[in-house]
C-alpha positions as CSV (number, residue, x, y, z in Angstrom):
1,X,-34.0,-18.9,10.4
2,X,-36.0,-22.2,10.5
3,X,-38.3,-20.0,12.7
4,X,-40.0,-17.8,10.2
5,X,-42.6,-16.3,12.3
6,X,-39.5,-14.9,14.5
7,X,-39.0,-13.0,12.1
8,X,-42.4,-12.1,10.9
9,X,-42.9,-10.6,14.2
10,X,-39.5,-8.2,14.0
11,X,-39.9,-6.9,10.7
12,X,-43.5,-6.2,11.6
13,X,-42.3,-4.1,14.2
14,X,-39.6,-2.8,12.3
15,X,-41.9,-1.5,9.7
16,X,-44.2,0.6,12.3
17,X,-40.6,1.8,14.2
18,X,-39.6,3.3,11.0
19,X,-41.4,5.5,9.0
20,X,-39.4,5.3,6.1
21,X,-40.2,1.9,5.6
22,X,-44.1,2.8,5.5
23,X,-43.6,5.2,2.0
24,X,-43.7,4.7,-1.2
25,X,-42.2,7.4,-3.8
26,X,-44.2,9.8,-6.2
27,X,-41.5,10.9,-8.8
28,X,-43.4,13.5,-10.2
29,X,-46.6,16.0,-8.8
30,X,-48.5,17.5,-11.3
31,X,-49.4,20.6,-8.9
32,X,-45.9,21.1,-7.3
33,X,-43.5,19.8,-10.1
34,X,-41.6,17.9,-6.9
35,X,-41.2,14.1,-6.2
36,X,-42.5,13.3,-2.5
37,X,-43.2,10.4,-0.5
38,X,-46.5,8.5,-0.4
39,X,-47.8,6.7,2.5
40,X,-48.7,2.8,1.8
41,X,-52.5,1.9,3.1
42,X,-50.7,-1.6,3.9
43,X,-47.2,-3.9,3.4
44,X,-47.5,-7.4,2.7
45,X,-45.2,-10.2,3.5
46,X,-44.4,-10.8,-0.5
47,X,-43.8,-7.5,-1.4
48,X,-40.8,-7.0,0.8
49,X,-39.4,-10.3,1.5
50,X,-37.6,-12.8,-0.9
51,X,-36.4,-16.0,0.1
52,X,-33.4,-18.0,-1.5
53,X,-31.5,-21.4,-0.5
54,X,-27.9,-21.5,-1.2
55,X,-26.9,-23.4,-4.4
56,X,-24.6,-26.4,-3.2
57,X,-21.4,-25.8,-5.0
58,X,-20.5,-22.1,-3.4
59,X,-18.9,-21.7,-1.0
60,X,-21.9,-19.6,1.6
61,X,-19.1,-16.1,0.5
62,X,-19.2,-16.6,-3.0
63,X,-23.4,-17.3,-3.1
64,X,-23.9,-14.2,-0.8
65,X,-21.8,-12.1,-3.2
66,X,-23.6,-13.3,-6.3
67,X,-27.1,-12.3,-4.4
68,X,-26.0,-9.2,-3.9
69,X,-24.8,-8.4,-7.2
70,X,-28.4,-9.7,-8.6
71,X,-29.9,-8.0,-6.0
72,X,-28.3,-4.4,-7.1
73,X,-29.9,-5.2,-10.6
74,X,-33.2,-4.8,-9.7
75,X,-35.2,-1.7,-10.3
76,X,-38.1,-0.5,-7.9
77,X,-41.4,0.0,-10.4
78,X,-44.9,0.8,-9.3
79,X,-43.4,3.8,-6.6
80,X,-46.4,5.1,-5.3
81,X,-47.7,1.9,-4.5
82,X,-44.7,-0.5,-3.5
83,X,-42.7,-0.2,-1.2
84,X,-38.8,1.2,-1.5
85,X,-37.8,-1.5,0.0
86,X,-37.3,-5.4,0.6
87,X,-35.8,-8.0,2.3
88,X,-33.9,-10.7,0.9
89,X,-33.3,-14.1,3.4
90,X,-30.8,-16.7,2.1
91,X,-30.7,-20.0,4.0
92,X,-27.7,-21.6,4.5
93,X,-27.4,-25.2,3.9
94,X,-26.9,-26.2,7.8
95,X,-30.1,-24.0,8.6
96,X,-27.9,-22.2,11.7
97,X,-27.0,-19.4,9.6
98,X,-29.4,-16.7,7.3
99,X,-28.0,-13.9,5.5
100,X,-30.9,-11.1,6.0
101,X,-30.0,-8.8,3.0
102,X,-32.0,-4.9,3.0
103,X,-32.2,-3.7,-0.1
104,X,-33.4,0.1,-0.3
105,X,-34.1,2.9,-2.7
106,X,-31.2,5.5,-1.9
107,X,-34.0,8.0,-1.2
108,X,-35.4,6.7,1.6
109,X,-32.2,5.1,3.3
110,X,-28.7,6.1,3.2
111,X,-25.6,4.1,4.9
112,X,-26.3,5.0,8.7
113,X,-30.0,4.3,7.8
114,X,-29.2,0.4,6.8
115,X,-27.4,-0.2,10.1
116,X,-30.1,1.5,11.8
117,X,-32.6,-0.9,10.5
118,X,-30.2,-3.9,11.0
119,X,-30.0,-2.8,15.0
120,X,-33.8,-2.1,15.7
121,X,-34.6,-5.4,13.6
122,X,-32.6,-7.6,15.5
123,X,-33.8,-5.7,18.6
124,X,-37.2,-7.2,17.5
125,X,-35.6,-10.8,16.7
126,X,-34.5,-11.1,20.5
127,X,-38.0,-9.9,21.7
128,X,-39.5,-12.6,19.3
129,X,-37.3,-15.3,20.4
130,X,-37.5,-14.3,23.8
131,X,-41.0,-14.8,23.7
132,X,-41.5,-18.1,21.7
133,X,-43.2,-20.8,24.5
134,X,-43.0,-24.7,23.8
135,X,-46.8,-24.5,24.4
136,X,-47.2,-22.1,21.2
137,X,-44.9,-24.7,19.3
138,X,-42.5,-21.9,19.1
139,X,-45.0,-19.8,17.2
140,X,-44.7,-16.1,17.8
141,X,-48.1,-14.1,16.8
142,X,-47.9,-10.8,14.2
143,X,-50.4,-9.3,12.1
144,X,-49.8,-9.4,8.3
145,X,-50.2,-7.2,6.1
146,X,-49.3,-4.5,8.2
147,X,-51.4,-1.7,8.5
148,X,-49.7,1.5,8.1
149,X,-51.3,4.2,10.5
150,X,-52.2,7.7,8.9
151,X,-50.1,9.2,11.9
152,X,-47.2,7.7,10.4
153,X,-45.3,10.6,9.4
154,X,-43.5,11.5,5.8
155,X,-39.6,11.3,5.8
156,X,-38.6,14.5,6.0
157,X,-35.8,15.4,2.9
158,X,-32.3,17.0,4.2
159,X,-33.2,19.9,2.9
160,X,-35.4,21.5,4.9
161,X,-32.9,20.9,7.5
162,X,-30.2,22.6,5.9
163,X,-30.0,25.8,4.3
164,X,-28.1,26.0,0.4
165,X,-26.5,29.4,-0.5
166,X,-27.1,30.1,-4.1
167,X,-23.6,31.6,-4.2
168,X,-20.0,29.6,-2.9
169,X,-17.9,31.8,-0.1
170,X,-14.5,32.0,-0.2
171,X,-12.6,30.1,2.3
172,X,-8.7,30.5,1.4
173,X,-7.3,28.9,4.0
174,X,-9.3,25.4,3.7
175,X,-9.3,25.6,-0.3
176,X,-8.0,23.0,-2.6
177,X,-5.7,23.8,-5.8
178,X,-8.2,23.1,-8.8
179,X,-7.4,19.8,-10.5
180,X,-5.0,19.9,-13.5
181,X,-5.5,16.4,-15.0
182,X,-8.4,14.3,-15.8
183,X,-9.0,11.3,-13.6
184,X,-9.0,7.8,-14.5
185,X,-12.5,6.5,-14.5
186,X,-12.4,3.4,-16.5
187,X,-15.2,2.9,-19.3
188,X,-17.8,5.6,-20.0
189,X,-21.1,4.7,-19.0
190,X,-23.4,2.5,-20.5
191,X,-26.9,1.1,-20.5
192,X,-26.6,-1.6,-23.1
193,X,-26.3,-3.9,-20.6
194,X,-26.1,-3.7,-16.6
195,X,-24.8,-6.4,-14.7
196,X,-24.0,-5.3,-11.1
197,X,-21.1,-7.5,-9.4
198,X,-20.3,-7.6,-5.7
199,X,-17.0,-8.9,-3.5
200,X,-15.9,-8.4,-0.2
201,X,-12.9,-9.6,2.2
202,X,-13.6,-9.9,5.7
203,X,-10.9,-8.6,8.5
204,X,-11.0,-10.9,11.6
205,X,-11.1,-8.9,14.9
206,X,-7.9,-9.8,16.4
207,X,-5.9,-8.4,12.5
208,X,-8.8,-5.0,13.0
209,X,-7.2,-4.4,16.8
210,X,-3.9,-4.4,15.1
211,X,-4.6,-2.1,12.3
212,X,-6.1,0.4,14.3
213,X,-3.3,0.4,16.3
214,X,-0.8,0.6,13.6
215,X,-3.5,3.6,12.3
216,X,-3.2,5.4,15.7
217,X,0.5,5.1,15.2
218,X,0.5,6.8,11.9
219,X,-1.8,9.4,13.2
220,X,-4.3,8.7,10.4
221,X,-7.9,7.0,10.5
222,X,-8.8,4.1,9.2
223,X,-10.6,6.0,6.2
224,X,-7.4,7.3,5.2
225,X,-5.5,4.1,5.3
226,X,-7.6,2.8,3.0
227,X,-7.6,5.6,0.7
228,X,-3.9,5.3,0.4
229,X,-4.0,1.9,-0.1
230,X,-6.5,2.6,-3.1
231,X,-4.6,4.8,-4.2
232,X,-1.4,3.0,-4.0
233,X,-2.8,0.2,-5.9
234,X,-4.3,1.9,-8.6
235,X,-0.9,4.3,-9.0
236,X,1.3,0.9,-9.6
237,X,-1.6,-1.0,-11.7
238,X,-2.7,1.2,-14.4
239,X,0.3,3.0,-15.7
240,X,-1.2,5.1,-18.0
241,X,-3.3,6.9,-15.6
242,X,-2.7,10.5,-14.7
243,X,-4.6,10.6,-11.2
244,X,-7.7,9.9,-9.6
245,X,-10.3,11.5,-8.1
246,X,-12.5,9.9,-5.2
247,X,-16.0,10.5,-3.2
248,X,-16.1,10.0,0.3
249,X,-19.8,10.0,1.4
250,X,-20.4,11.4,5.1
251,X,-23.5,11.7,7.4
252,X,-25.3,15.1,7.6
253,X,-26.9,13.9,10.5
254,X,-25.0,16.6,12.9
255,X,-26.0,19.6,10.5
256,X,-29.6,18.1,10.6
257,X,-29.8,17.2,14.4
258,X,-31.3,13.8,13.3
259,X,-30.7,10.6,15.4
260,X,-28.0,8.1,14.5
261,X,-31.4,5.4,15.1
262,X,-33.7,7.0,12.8
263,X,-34.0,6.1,9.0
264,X,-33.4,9.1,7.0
265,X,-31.2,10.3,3.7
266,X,-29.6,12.6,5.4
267,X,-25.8,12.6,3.8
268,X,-23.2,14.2,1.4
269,X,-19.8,13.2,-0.4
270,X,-16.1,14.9,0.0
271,X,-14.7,14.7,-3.6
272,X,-10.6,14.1,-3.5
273,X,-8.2,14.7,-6.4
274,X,-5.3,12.5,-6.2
275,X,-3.0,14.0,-8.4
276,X,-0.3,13.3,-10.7
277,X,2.9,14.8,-8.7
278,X,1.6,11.8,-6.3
279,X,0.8,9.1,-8.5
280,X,4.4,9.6,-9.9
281,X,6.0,9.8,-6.2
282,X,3.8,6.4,-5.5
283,X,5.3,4.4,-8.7
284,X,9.1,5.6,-8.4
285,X,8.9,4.6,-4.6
286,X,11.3,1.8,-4.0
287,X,8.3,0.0,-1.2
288,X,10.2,0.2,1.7
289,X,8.3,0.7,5.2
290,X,9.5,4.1,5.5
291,X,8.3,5.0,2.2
292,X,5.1,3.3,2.3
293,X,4.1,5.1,5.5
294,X,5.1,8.0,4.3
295,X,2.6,7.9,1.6
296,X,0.4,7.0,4.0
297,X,0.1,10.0,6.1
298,X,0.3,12.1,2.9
299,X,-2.5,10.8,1.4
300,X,-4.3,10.6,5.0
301,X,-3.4,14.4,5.5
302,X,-4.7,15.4,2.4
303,X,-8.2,13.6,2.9
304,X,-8.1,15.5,6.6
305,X,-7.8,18.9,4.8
306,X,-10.6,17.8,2.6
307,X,-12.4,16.4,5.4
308,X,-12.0,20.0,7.0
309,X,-12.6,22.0,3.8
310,X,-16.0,20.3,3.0
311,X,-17.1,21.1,6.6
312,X,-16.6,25.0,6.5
313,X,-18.3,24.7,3.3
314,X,-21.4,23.3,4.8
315,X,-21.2,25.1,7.6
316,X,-21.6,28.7,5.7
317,X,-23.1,27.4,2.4
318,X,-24.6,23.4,2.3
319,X,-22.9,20.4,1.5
320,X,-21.5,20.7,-1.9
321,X,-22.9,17.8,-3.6
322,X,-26.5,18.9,-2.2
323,X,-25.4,22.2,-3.9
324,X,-25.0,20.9,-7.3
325,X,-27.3,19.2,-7.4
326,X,-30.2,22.3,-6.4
327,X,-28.3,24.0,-9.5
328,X,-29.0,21.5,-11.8
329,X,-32.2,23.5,-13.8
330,X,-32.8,20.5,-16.5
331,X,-32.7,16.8,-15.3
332,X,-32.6,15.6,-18.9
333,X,-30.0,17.2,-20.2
334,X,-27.7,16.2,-17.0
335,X,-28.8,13.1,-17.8
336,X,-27.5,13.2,-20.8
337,X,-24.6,14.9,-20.0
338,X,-23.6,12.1,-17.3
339,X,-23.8,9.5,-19.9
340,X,-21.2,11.4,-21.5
341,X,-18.3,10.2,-19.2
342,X,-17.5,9.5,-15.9
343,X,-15.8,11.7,-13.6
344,X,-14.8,9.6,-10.1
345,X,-12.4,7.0,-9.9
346,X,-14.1,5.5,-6.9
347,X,-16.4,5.6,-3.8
348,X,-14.9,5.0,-0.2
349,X,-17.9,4.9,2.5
350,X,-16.7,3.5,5.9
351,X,-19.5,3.1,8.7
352,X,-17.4,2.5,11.3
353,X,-17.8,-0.3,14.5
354,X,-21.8,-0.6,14.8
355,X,-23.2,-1.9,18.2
356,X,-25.9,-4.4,17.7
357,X,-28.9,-5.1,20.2
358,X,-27.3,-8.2,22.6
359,X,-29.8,-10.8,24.7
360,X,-30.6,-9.7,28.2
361,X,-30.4,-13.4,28.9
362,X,-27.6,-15.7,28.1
363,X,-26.8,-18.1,26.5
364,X,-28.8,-17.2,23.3
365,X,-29.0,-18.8,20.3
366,X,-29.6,-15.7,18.1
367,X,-26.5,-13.6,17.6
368,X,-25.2,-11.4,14.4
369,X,-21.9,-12.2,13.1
370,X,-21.2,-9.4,10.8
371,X,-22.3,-6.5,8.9
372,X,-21.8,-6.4,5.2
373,X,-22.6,-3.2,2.9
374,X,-22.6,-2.9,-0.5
375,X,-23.9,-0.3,-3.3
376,X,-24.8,-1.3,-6.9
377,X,-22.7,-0.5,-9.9
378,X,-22.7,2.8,-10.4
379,X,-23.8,3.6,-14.1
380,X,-22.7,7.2,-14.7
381,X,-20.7,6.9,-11.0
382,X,-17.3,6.4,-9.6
383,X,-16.1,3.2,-11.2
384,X,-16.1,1.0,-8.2
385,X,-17.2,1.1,-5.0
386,X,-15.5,0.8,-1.5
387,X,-17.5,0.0,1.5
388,X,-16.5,-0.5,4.9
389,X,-18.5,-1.8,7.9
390,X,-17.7,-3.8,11.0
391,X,-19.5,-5.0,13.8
392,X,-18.2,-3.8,17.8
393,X,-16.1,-6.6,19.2
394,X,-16.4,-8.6,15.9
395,X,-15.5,-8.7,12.2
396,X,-15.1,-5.8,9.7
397,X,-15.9,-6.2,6.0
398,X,-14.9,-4.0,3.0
399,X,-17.6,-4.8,0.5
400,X,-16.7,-4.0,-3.2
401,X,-19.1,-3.1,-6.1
402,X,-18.7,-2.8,-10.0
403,X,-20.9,-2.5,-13.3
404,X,-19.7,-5.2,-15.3
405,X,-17.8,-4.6,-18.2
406,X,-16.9,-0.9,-16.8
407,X,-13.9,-2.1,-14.8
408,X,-11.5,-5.1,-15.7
409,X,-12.4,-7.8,-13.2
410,X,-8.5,-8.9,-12.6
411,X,-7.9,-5.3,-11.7
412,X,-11.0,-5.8,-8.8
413,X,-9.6,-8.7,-7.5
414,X,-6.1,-7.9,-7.5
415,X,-7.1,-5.1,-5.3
416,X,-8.8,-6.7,-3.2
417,X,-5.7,-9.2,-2.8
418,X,-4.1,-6.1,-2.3
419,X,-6.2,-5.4,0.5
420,X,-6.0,-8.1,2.3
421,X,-2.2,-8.7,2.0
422,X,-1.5,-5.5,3.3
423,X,-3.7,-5.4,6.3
424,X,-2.2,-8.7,7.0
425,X,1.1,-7.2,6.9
426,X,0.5,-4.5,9.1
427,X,-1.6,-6.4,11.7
428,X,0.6,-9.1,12.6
């Protein structure tokens, strides 16, 4: 963005439109015993914005992806006083196209909450372009720092919104058979060394139309395709494996009745055991089309009844995960616990087809091209991540995200080979 104070201007805005991006985070009170949020007197333009220029070399992918990585490295220190937040701008060599990278402390942002920011920011981009005159030289006027104003409101945790039961109902007809195996989950944890890594592959439009047509065929979302394809890949590529077992984070926002434009961390996970009686039936298939969709809508199915399960649960006692975790009565010894070994395979989070803000006026000469989202390597987590976003009427990208040295790199790339073959074979 050769125009810097463009976008001066929008995240100025941004930052008063969200109060999330105002906070900083107390881990521990002394009266209450609780972490809360703390609101910033003031954010300057350093504290949450980094710039970086491609190295000539990479390809723009392959620099992006290695930003990311490094950006999932680092930790946010001094809480009460920084921001949970920041904004990382790589320039491409060409200077017609930035990567604007958000990088956010889970607490105060979850998935929906990065897209929402993404929107309402380049909302404020089109109002600051709109409004850049040849008699200003293009300059477009914003105050930095920016002042946060004490009516700025605290982010509100999830919850208050939601009510936990201390004890689990029974719910025969949605329940799942208890797992029998232990899942594949790579290495055990470590902290001798983090190094977070970061790929993606990038589905054109015209392949996405196709797939969700050959999706709506099946009868199965696009979730569950890609859960089977996970699967399927991980079945055929590490023999030794038993099963797996995989979250699937979802938005709490209709429990909590808050907006999909609002920056909150307002979401829970659906854990699902793949188990061995499939991962057997997936390597002694002979890969015919048949067969292949035939796993497809198994696997699909069974994430439906999870799907369903998990909603009666929160429905008559909390999200499950939230549920744990107001069980867990002493954080250091989970911690230590969790260090022990890992207990998910993987993470699949698919955001769906996000809208994005459009010029009242054509032709314009700001546009976004696509969404990307990624998580860092998960230490004591699922060994990989699985993201999916895509932008309406444009590109969807599935984002992957490792710890290095947790997960063999071949295996990451041969699934995301994987990936992309068979979407290109279904989509022709």
């Amino acid at each position: 963005m050769a125009n810097t104070s463009i976008l001066k201007f929008a995240l100025a805005k941004n930052i008063l439109r969200h109060p999330n991006l105002c906070h900083g985070i107390t881990d521990l009170d002394p009266e209450s015993g609780e972490a809360h949020f703390t609101r910033l007197e003031a954010i300057n333009w350093s504290s949450v914005v980094e710039e970086h220029a491609c190295v000539r070399g990479q390809s723009p992918d392959e620099e992006l992806a290695s930003l990311m990585g490094k950006a999932h490295q680092t930790l946010f220190t001094d809480q009460e006083r920084s921001p949970a937040w920041k904004i990382l701008l790589l320039r491409h060599e060409d200077l017609k196209v930035v990567d604007l990278i958000l990088v956010a402390h889970h607490a105060i942002c979850d998935g929906m909450s990065a897209t929402a920011f993404h929107q309402s920011l380049l909302g404020f981009l089109l109002e600051g372009a709109a409004s850049a005159k040849p008699e200003t030289n293009w300059i477009v006027h914003s105050e930095w720092p920016v002042k946060v104003p004490q009516t700025v409101t605290a982010p509100v945790p999830v919850e208050r919104f939601i009510k936990l039961s201390k004890e689990q109902s029974s719910i025969p007809e949605t329940s799942s058979p208890p797992s029998t195996f232990t899942p594949w989950a790579a290495n055990p944890p470590t902290l001798s060394t983090f190094v977070s890594r970061a790929h993606f592959l990038t589905v054109p439009r015209h392949r996405l139309d196709s797939l969700i047509e050959f999706c709506t065929r099946l009868g199965v979302s696009l979730t569950g395709y890609i859960h089977s394809l996970l699967v399927s890949y991980l079945s055929v590529n590490i023999p030794s494996a038993q099963g797996f077992k995989s979250g699937t984070p979802y938005s709490l926002r209709r429990f909590t009745g808050c907006a999909a434009a609002e920056m909150v961390n307002h979401m829970s996970s659906i854990d699902s055991n793949w188990d061995e009686e499939l991962v057997q039936e997936i390597r002694r298939s002979s890969k015919t089309v048949a067969e292949e969709e035939q796993i497809i809508q198994k696997i699909s199915q069974q994430f439906r009844a999870d799907l369903k399960r998990e909603t009666a649960r929160v429905l008559l006692d909390g999200p499950t995960m939230l549920r744990d975790i107001s069980q867990i009565k002493n954080l250091g010894q989970f911690c230590e616990e969790s260090m022990k070994k890992r207990s998910y395979t993987y993470e699949l989070s698919n955001l769906g087809d996000i809208e994005l803000p459009t010029p009242e006026q054509e032709p314009s000469k700001l546009r976004a091209e696509k969404l990307l989202f990624t998580q860092c390597g998960m230490v004591t987590g699922p060994a990989f991540g699985c993201n999916v976003v895509g932008v309406k009427g444009g590109d969807l990208v599935i984002g992957i995200t490792w710890q290095e040295g947790i997960i063999e790199e071949d295996l990451i790339f041969g699934m995301a080979r994987f990936l992309e073959g068979k979407i290109t074979q279904v989509s022709r």
